[in-house]
The first five atom37 places (N, CA, C, CB, O) and aatype in JSON, in Angstrom:
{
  "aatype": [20, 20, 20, 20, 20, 20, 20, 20, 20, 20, 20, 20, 20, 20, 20, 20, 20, 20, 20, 20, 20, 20, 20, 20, 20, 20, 20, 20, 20, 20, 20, 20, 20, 20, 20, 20, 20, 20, 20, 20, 20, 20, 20, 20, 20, 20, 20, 20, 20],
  "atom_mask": [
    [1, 1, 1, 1, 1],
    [1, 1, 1, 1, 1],
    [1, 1, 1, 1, 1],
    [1, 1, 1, 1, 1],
    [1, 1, 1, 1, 1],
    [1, 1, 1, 1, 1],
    [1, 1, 1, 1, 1],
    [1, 1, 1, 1, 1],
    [1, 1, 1, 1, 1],
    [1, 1, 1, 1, 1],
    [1, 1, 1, 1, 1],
    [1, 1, 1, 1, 1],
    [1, 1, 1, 1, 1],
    [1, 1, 1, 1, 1],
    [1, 1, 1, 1, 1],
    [1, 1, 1, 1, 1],
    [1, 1, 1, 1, 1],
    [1, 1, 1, 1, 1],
    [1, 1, 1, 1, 1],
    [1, 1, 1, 1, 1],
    [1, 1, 1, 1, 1],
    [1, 1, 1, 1, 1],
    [1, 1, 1, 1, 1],
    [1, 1, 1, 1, 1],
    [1, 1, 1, 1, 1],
    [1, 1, 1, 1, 1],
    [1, 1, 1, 1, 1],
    [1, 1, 1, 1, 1],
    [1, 1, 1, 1, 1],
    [1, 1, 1, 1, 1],
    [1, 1, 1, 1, 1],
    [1, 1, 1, 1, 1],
    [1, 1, 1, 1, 1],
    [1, 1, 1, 1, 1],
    [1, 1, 1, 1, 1],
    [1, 1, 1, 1, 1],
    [1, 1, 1, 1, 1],
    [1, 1, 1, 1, 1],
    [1, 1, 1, 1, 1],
    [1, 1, 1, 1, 1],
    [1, 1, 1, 1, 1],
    [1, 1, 1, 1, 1],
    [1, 1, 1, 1, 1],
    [1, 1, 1, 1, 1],
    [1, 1, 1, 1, 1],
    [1, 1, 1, 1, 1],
    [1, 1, 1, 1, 1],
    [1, 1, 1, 1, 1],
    [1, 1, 1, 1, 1]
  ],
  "atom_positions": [
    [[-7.83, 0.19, 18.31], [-7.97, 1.23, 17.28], [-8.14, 0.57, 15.91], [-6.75, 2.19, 17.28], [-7.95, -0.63, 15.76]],
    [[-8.46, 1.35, 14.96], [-9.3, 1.32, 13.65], [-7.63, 0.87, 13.03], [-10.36, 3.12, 12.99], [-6.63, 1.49, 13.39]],
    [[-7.58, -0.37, 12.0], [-6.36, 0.21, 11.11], [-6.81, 1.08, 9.99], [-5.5, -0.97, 10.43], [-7.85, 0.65, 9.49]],
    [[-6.32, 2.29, 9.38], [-6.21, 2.91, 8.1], [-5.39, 2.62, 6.89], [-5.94, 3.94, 8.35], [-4.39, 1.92, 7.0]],
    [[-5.68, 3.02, 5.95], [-4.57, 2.81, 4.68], [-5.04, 4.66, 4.56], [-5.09, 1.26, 2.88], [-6.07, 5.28, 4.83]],
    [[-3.32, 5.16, 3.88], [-3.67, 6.43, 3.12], [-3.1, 5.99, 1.97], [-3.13, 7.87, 3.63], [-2.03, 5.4, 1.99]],
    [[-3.86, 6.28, 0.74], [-4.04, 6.2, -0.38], [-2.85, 8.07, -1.14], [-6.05, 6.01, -0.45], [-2.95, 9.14, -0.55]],
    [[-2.04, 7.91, -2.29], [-1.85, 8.78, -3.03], [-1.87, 8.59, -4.13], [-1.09, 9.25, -2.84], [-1.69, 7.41, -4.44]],
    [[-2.08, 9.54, -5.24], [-2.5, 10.0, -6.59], [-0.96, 9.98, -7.17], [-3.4, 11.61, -6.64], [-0.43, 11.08, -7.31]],
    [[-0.17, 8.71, -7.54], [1.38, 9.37, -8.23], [1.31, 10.44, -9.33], [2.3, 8.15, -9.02], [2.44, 10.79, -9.7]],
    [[0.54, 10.9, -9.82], [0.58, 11.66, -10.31], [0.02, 13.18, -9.8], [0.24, 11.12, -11.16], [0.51, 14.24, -10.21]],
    [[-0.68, 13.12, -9.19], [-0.92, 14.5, -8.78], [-0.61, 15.06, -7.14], [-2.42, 14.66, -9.11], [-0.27, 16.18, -6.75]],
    [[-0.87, 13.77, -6.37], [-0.54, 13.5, -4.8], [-1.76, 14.04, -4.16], [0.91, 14.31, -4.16], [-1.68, 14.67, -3.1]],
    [[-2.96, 13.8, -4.79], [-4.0, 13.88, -3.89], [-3.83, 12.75, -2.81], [-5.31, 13.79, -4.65], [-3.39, 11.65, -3.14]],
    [[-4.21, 13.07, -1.41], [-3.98, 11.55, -0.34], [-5.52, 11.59, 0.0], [-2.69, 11.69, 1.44], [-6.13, 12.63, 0.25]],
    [[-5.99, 10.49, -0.02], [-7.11, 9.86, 0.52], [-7.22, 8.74, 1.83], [-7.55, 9.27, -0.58], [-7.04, 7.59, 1.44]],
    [[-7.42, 8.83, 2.94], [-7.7, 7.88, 4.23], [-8.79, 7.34, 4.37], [-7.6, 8.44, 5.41], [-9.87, 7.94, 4.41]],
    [[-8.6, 5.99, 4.45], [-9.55, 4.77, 4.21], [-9.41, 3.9, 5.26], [-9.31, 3.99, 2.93], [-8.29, 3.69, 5.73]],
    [[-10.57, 3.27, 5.76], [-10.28, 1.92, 6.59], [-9.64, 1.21, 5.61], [-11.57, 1.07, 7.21], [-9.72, 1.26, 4.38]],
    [[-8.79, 0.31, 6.6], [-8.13, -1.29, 5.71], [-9.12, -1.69, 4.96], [-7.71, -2.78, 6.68], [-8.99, -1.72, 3.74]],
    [[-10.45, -2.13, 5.68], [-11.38, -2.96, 5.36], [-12.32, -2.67, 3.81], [-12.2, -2.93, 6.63], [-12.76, -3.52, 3.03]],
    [[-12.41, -1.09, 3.74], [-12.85, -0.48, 2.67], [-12.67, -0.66, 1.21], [-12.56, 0.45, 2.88], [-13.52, -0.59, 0.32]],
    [[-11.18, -0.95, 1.1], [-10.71, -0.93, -0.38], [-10.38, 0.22, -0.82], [-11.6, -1.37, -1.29], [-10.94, 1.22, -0.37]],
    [[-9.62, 0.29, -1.59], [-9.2, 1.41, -2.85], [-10.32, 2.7, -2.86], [-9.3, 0.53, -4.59], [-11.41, 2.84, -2.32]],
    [[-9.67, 3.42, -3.58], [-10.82, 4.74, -3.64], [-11.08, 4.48, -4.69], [-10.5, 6.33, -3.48], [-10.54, 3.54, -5.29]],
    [[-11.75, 5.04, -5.06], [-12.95, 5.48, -6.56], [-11.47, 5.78, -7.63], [-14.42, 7.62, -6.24], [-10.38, 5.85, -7.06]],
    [[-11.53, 5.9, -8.78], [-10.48, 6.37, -9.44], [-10.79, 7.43, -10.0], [-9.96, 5.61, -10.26], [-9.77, 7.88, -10.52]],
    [[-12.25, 8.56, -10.31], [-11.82, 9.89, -10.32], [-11.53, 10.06, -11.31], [-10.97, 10.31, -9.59], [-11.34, 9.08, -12.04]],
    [[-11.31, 11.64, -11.91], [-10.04, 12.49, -13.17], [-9.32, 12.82, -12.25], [-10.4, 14.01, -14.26], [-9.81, 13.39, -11.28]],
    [[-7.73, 12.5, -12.31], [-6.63, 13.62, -12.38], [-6.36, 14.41, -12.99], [-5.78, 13.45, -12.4], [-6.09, 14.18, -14.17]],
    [[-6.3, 15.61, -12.52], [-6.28, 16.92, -13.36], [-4.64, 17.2, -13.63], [-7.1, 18.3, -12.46], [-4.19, 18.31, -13.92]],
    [[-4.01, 16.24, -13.51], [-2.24, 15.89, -14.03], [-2.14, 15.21, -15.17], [-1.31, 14.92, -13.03], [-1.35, 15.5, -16.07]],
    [[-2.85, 14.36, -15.19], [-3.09, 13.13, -16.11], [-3.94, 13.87, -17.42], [-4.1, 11.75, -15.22], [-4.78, 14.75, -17.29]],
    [[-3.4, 13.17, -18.88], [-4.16, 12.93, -19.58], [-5.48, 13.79, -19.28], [-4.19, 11.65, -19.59], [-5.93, 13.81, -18.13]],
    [[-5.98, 14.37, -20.15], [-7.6, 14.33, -19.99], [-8.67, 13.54, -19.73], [-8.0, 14.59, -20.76], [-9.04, 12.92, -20.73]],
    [[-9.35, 13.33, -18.68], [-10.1, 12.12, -18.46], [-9.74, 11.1, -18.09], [-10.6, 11.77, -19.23], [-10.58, 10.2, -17.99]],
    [[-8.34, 10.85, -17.74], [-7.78, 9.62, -17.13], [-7.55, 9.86, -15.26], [-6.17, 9.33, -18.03], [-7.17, 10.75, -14.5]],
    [[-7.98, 8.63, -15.2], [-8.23, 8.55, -13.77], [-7.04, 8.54, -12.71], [-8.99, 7.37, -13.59], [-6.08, 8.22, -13.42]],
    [[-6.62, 8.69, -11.57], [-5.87, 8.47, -10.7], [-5.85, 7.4, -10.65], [-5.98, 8.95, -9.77], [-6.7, 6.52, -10.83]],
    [[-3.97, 7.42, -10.17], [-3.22, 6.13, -9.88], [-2.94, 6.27, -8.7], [-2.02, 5.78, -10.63], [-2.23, 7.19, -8.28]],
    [[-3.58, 5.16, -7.79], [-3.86, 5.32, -6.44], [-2.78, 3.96, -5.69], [-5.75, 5.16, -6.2], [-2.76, 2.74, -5.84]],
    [[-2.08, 4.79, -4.97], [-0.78, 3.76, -4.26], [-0.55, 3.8, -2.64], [0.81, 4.28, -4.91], [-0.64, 4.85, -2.01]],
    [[-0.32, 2.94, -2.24], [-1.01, 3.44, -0.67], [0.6, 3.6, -0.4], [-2.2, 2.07, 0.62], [1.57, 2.95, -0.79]],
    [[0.44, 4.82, 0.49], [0.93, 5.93, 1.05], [1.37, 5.61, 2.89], [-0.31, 7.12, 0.75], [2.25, 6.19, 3.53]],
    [[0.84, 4.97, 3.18], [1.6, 4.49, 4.88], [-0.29, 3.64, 4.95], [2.23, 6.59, 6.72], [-1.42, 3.68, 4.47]],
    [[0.74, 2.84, 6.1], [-0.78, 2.55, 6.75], [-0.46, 2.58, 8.6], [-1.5, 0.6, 6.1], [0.65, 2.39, 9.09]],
    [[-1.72, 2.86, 9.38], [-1.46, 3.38, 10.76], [-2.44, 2.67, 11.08], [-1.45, 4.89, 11.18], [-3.12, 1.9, 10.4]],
    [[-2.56, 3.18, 12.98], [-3.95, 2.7, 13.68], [-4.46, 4.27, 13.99], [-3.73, 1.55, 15.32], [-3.93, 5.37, 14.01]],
    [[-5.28, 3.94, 14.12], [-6.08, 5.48, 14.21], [-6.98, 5.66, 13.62], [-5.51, 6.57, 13.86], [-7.55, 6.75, 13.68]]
  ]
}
């Protein structure tokens, strides 16, 4: 099986699922944050699947 990373937003808790291999997500607006400031993206578990 595939490993994953899930990715969350500490500030807003959007979760994003990514291969390991992929990297980080995009950083986006958080609509928590500042105006125009991007998500802070912290990985959240990682699995196989």
């Amino acid at each position: 099986m595939a490993k994953r990373i899930e990715f969350m937003c500490t500030h807003c808790g959007r979760k994003v699922t990514k291969p390991a291999t992929a990297g980080r997500p995009e950083p986006g607006k958080c609509p928590k944050r500042t105006p125009g400031q991007p998500h802070r993206w912290v990985v959240n578990r990682r699995y196989e699947g």
